[in-house]
C-alpha positions in Angstrom: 30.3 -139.4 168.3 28.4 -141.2 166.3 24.9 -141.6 166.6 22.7 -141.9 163.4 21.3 -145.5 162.5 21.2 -144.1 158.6 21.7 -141.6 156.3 19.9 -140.1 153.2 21.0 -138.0 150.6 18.4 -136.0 149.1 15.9 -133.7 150.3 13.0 -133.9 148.1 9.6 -135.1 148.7 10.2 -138.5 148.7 13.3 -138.3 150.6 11.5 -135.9 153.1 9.5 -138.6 153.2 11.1 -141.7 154.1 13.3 -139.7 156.4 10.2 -139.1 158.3 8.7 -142.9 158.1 12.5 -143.9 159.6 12.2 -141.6 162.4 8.9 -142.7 163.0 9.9 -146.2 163.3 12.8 -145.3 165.8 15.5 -144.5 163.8 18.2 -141.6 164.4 18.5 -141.0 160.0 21.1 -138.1 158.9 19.8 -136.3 156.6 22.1 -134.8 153.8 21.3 -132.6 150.6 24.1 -131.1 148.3 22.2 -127.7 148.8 23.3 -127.6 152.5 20.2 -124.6 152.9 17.5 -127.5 152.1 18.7 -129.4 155.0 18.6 -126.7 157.1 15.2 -125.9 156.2 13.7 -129.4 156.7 15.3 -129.9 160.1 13.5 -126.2 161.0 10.4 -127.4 159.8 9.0 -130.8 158.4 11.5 -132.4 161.1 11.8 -129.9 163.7 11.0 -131.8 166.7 12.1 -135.3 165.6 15.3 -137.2 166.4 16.6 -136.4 162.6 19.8 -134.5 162.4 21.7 -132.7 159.7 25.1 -132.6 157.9 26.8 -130.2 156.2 29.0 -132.5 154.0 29.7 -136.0 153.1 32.5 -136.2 155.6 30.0 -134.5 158.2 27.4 -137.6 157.8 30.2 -140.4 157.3 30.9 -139.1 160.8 27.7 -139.3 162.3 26.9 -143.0 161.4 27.4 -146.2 163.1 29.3 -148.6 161.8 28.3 -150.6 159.3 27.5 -147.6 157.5 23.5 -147.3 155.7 23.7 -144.9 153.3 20.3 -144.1 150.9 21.0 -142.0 147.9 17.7 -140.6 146.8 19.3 -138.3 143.9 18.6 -138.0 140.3 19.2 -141.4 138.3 22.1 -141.3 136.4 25.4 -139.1 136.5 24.2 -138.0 140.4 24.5 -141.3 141.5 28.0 -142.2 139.7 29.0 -138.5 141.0 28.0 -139.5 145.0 29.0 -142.6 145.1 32.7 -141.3 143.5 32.8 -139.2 146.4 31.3 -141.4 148.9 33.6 -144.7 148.5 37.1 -142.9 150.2 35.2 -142.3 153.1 33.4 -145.6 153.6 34.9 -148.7 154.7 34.8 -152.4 154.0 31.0 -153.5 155.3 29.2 -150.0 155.1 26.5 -150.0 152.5 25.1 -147.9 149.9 21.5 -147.8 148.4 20.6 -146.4 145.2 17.1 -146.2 146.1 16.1 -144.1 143.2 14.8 -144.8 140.0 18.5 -146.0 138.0 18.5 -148.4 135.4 20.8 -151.1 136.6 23.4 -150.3 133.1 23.2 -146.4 134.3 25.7 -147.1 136.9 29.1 -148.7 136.5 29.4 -149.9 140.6 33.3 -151.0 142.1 33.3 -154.8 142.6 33.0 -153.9 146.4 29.9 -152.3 145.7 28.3 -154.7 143.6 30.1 -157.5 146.3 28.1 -155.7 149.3 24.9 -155.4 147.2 24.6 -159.1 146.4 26.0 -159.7 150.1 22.9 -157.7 151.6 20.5 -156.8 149.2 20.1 -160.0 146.0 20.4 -156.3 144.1 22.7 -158.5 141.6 19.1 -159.7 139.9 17.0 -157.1 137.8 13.7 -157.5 136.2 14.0 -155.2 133.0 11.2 -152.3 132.4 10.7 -152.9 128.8 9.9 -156.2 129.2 8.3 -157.6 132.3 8.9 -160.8 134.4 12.3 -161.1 131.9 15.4 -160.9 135.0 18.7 -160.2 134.2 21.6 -161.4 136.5 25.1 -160.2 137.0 27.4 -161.3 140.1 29.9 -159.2 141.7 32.6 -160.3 138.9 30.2 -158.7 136.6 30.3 -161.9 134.8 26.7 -163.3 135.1 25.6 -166.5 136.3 22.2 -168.3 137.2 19.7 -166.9 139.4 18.9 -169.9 141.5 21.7 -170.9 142.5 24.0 -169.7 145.5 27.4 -170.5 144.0 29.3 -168.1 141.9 32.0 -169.1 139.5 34.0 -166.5 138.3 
């Protein structure tokens, strides 16, 4: 049965972390790491105790979430994310949502149009400010088209 609110993949400080602020906060997070030992280890001992549980897979977590599906991915920007989100998409259904909530450039992913549909539909992820130079946004709707950031409307 399902019974996480969330999940995060990857078990790293920071992902240790936030895990640990979410339970704190009342929230049942599944907590997933490719290296299936490191999730064993945290939930012995920075989460033993807590309302945190584990999975052993992808299909493992996917399992233990309530629908809509939260999923964080906390990995290494870049190929990691394309790699999890590859794998994650057959298993997730229309209205579950993923969170790149590490440090990507927005060009170091290439998202589905149901991805980049669900990010602008619950996050306004469609607008980025760009690094190398600040308070200059760039803004790309789910066609991947463009289009201007104060308005609601999208023409594709």
């Amino acid at each position: 049965m399902a019974t996480a609110d969330i999940a995060l993949i990857g078990l790293a400080v920071m992902g240790q972390n936030l895990i640990m602020n979410m339970n704190d906060h009342g929230f049942v997070v599944c907590a997933y790491n490719r290296t299936v030992s490191k999730v064993h280890d945290f939930l012995k001992n920075e989460a033993k105790g807590s309302k945190v549980i584990g999975a052993e897979s992808l299909e493992d977590m996917v399992s233990k979430l309530k629908t809509p599906r939260r999923i964080i991915l906390l990995v290494k920007a870049g190929q990691a994310v394309d790699d999890f989100i590859d794998k994650l998409v057959p298993l997730l259904e229309a209205g579950d949502i993923i969170i790149d909530g590490g440090n990507s450039e927005y060009r170091d992913t290439t998202l589905p149009a149901n991805l980049l549909q669900a990010q602008r539909d619950y996050f306004g992820a469609h607008t980025y400010e760009l690094l190398s130079d600040p308070g200059h946004f760039i803004h790309t709707n789910w066609t991947g088209h463009g289009g201007n950031i104060s308005s609601s409307s999208y023409n594709a």
